[in-house]
C-alpha positions as CSV (number, residue, x, y, z in Angstrom):
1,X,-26.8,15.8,-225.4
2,X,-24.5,13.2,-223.4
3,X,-22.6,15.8,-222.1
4,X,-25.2,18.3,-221.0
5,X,-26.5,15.4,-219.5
6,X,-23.1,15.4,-217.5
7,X,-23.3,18.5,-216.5
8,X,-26.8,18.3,-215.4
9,X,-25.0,15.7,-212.9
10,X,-22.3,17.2,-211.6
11,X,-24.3,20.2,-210.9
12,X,-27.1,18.2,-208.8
13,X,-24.2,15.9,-207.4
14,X,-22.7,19.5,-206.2
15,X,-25.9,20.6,-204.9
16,X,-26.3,17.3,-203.1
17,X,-23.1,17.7,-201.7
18,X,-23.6,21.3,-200.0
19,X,-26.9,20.2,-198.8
20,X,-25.7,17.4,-196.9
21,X,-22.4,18.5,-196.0
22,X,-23.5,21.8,-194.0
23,X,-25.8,20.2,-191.5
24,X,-23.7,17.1,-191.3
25,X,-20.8,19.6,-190.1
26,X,-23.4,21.8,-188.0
27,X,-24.4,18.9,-186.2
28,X,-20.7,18.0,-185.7
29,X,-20.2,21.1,-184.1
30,X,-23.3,21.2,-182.2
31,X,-22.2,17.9,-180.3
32,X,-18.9,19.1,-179.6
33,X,-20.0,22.1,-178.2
34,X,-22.9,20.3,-176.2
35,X,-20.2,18.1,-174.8
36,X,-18.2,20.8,-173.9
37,X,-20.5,22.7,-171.6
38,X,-22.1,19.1,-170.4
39,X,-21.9,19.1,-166.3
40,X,-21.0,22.6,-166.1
41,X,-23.6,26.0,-165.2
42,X,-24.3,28.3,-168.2
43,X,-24.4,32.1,-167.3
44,X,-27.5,33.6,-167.2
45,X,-28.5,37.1,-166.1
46,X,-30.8,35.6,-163.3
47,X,-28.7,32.9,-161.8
48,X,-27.1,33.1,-158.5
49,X,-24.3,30.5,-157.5
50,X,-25.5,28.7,-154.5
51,X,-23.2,26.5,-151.9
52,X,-24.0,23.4,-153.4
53,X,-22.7,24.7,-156.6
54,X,-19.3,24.1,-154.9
55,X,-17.0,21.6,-153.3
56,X,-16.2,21.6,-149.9
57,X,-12.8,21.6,-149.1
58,X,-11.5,23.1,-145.7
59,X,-7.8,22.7,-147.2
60,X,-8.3,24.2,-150.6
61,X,-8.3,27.9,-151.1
62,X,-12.0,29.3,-152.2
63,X,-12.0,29.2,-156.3
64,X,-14.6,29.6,-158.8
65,X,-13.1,28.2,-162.1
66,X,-14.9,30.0,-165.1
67,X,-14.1,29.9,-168.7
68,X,-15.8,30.2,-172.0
69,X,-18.0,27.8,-173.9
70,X,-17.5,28.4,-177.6
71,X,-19.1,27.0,-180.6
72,X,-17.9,28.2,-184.3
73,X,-17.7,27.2,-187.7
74,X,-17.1,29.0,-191.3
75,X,-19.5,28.7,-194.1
76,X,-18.7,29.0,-197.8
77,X,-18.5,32.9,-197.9
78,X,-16.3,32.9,-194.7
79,X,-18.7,34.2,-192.7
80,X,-18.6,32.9,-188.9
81,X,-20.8,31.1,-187.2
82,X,-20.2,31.9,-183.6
83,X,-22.4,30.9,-180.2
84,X,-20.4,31.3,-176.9
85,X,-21.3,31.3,-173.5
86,X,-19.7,31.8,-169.8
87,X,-19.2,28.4,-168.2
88,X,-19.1,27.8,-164.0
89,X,-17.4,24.5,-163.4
90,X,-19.2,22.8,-160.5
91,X,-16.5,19.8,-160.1
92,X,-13.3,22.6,-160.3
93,X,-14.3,25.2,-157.6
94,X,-14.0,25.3,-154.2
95,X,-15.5,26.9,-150.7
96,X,-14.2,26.3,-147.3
97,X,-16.7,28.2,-145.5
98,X,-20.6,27.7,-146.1
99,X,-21.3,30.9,-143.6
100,X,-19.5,33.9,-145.4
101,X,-22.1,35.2,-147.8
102,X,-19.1,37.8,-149.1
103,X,-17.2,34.9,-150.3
104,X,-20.3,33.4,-151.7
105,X,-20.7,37.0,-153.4
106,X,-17.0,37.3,-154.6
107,X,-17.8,33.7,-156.5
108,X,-20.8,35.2,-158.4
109,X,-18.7,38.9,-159.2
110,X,-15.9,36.6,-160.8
111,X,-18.4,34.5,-162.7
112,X,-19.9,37.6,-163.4
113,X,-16.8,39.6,-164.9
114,X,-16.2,36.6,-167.3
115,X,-19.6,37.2,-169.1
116,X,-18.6,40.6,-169.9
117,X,-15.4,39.7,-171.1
118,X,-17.5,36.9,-173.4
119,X,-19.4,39.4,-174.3
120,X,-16.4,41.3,-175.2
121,X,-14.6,38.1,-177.0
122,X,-17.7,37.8,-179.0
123,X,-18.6,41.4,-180.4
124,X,-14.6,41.3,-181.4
125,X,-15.4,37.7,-183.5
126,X,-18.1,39.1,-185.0
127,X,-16.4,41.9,-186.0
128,X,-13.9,40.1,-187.9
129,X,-14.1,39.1,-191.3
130,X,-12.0,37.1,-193.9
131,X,-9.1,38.9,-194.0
132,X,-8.7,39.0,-190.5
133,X,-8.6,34.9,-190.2
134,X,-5.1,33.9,-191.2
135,X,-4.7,30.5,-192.5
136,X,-6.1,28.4,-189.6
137,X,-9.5,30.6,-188.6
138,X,-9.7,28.0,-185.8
139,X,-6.7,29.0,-184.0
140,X,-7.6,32.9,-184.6
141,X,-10.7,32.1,-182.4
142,X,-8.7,30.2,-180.0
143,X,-6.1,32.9,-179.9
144,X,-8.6,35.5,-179.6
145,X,-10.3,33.3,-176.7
146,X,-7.3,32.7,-174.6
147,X,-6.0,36.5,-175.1
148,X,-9.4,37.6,-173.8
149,X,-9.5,35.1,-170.8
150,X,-6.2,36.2,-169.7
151,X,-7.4,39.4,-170.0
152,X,-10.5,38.4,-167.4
153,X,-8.1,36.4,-165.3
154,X,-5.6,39.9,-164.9
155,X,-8.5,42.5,-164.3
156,X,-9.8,39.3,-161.3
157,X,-6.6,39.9,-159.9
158,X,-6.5,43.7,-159.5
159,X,-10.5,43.5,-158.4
160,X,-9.1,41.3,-155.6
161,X,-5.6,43.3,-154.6
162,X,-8.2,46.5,-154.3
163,X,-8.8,47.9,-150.6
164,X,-12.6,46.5,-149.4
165,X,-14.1,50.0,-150.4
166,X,-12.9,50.1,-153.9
167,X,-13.6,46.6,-154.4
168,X,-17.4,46.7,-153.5
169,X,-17.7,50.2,-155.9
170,X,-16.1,47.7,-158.5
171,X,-18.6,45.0,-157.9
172,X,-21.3,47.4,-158.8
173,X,-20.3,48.5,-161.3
174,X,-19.5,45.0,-162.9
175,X,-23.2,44.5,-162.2
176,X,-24.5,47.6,-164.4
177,X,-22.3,46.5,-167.2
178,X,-24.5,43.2,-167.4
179,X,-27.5,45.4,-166.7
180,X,-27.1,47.1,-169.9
């Protein structure tokens, strides 16, 4: 009887335990991701960057600085929980001219091309399952996140090198890949 009466305790003791300890660590999460995008514009499909979304700087070059927002954990089967978003960072980008509405535009395309490379980081997370998380499933995500940006950051580059004509037929069609 004593020790069925153990057992009895360990197993509500467990239960206990797994109750508290996922929100507890959800919560955790929650505020470090909440911190993370604090003072910083969230991407939506309806938003427009506006000239007081910059700083004004006639001796700095024109930059948007965009990155990803992401929020993840693993529960006990090793499934991920995984929320992302495309951050604008208000404080680290810069106009020097508050007439050019095609610079004002070529801010928004390159906030716009990291969302569909966000989108593209987060159908390849989701994708993933045990077996593709080495040891440290953190630092999969982060690798996977930083691969992916660098991949935003190179196609940028060649979107900008690209005569006017090219670039504008590129701009639209950025725009119908967020449409979809």
């Amino acid at each position: 009887m004593k020790i069925i009466k153990i057992v009895v305790l360990i197993l509500i003791l467990g239960l206990i335990y797994i109750l508290i300890k996922v929100p507890i660590r959800r919560a955790y999460y929650d505020y470090k991701y909440n911190a993370e995008i604090k003072d910083k514009i969230k991407w939506e499909k309806d938003l427009s960057l506006k000239w007081t979304d910059f700083r004004y700087s006639e001796t700095k070059t024109p930059y948007t600085q965009v990155g990803f927002g992401n929020r993840y954990e693993f529960n006990i089967d090793w499934d991920i929980d995984y929320k992302s978003v495309t951050l604008f960072y208000p404080l680290d980008s810069y106009i020097d001219d508050t007439t050019s509405v095609d610079n004002l535009e070529m801010q928004q395309y390159r906030f716009d091309l990291c969302e569909i490379y966000r989108r593209k980081l987060e159908t390849k997370i989701r994708s993933m399952n045990y077996k593709d998380f080495p040891s440290s499933s953190a630092d999969s995500v982060d690798i996977n996140s930083g691969l992916y940006y660098d991949q935003f950051e190179q196609e940028w580059d060649r979107i900008v090198n690209l005569p006017t004509n090219e670039r504008l037929i590129k701009f639209r069609s950025i725009k119908d890949e967020l449409n979809k």
